[in-house]
C-alpha beads as a LAMMPS data file, in Angstrom:
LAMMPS data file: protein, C-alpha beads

107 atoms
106 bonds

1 atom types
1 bond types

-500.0 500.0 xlo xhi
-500.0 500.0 ylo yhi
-500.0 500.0 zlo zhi

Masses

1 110.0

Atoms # bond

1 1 1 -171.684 312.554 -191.773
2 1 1 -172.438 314.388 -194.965
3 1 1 -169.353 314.001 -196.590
4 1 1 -169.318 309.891 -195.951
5 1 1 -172.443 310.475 -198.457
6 1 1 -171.261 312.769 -200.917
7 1 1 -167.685 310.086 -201.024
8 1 1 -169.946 306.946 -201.749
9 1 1 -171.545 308.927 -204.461
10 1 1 -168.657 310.142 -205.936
11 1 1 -167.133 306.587 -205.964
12 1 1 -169.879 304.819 -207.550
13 1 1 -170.221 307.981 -210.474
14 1 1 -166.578 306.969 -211.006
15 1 1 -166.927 303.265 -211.178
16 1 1 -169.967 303.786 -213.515
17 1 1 -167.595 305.761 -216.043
18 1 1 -169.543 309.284 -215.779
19 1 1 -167.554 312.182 -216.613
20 1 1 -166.259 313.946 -214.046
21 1 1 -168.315 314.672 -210.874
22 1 1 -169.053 318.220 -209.991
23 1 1 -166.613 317.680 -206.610
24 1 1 -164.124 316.685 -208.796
25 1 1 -163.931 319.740 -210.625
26 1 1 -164.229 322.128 -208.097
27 1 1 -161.011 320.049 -206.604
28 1 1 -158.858 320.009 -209.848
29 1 1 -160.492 324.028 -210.435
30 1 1 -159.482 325.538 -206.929
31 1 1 -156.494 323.121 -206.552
32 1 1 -158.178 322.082 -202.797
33 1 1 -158.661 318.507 -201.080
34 1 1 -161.927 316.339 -200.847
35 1 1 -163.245 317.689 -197.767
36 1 1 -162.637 321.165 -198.759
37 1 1 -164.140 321.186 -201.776
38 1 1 -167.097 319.769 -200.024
39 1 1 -167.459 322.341 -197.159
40 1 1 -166.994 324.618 -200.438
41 1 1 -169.907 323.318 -202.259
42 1 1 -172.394 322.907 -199.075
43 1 1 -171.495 326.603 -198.425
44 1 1 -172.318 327.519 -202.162
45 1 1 -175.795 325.277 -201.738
46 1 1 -176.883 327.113 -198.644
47 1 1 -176.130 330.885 -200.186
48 1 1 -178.134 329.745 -202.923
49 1 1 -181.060 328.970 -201.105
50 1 1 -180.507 332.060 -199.084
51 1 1 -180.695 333.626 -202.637
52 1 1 -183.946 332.163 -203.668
53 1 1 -185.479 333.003 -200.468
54 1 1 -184.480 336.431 -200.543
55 1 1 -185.773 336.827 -204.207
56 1 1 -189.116 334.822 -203.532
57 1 1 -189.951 337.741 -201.145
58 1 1 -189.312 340.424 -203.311
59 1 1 -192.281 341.866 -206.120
60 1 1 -191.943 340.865 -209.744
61 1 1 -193.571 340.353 -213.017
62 1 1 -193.478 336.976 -212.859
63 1 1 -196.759 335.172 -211.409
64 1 1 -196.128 333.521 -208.435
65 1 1 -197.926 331.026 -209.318
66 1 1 -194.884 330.232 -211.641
67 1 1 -192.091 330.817 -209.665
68 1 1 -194.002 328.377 -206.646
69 1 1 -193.339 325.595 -209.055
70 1 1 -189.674 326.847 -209.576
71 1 1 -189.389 326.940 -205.724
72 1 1 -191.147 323.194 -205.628
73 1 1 -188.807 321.933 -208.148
74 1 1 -186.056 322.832 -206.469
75 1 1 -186.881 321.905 -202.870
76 1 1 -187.053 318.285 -204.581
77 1 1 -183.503 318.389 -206.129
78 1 1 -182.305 319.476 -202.999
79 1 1 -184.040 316.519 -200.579
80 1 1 -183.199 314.214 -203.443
81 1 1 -179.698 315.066 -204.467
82 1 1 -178.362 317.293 -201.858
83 1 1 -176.759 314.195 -199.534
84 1 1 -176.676 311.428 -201.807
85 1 1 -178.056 310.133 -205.141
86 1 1 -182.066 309.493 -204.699
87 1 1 -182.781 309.110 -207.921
88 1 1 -180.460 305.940 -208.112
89 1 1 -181.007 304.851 -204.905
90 1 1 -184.902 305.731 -204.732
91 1 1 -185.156 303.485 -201.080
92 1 1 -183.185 306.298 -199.378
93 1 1 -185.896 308.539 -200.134
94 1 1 -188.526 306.344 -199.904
95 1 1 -189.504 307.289 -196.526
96 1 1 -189.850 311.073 -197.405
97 1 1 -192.452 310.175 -200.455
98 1 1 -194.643 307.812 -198.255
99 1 1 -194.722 310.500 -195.245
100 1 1 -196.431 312.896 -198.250
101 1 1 -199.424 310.361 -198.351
102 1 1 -199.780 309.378 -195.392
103 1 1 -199.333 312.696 -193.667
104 1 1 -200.705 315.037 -196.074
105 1 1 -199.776 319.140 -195.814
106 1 1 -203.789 320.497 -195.008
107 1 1 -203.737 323.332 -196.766

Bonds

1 1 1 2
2 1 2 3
3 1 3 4
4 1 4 5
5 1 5 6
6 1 6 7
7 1 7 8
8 1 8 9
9 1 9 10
10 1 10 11
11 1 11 12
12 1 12 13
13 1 13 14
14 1 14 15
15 1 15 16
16 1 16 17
17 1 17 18
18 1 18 19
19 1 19 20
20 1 20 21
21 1 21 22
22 1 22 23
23 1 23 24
24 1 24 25
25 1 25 26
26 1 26 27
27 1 27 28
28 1 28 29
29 1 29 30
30 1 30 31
31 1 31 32
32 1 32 33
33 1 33 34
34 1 34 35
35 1 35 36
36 1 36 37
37 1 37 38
38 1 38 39
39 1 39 40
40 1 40 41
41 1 41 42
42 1 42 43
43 1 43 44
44 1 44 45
45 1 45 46
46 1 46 47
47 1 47 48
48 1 48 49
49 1 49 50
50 1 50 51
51 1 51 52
52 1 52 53
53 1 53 54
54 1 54 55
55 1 55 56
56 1 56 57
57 1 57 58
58 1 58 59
59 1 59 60
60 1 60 61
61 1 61 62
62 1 62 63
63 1 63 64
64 1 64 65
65 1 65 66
66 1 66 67
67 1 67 68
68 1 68 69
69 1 69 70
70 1 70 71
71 1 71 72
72 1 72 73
73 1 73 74
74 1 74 75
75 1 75 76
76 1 76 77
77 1 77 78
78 1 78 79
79 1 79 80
80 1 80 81
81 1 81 82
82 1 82 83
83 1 83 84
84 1 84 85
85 1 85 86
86 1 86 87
87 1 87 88
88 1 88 89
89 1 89 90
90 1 90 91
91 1 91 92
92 1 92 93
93 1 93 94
94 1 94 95
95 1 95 96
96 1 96 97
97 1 97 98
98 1 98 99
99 1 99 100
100 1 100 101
101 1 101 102
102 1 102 103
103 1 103 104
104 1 104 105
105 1 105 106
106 1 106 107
């Protein structure tokens, strides 16, 4: 299911003329096919967020209040980006921004 998404993308970054896309590198880098270099980079996505979680429970310097916004920002890129391109295609995600106003988070 995922990779169907992450192929579309990749074809339309290619018929656009972009420079390479990051799955293309990581192919051409490791020398692997398309849906290894996929499983690759989903793998790399979910030890990051395992990273960030570990880190956001650990004491620091840094206000919280800071690194909450770091956290926001990058929950975003990841329901925007993480399956296919939002930001180009802004009516996949479209559902996810109305649910925020019409079902608000009470804090």
């Amino acid at each position: 299911f995922f990779s169907f998404f992450f192929f579309e993308q990749m074809k339309e970054e290619q018929e656009r003329a972009n420079v390479a896309t990051g799955l293309d590198c990581y192919m051409k880098q490791h020398g692997v096919s398309k849906q290894e270099a996929i499983v690759e980079l989903y793998k790399m996505i979910e030890n990051a967020w395992r990273d960030i979680n570990e880190e956001m429970l650990k004491p620091t310097a840094i206000s919280m209040k800071l690194l909450i916004r770091v956290l926001n920002l990058s929950r975003i890129l990841d329901v925007v980006y993480k399956y296919v391109d939002g930001y180009t295609h802004p009516e996949i995600i479209k559902d996810h921004v109305i649910s925020l106003f019409e079902d608000p988070i009470r804090i």
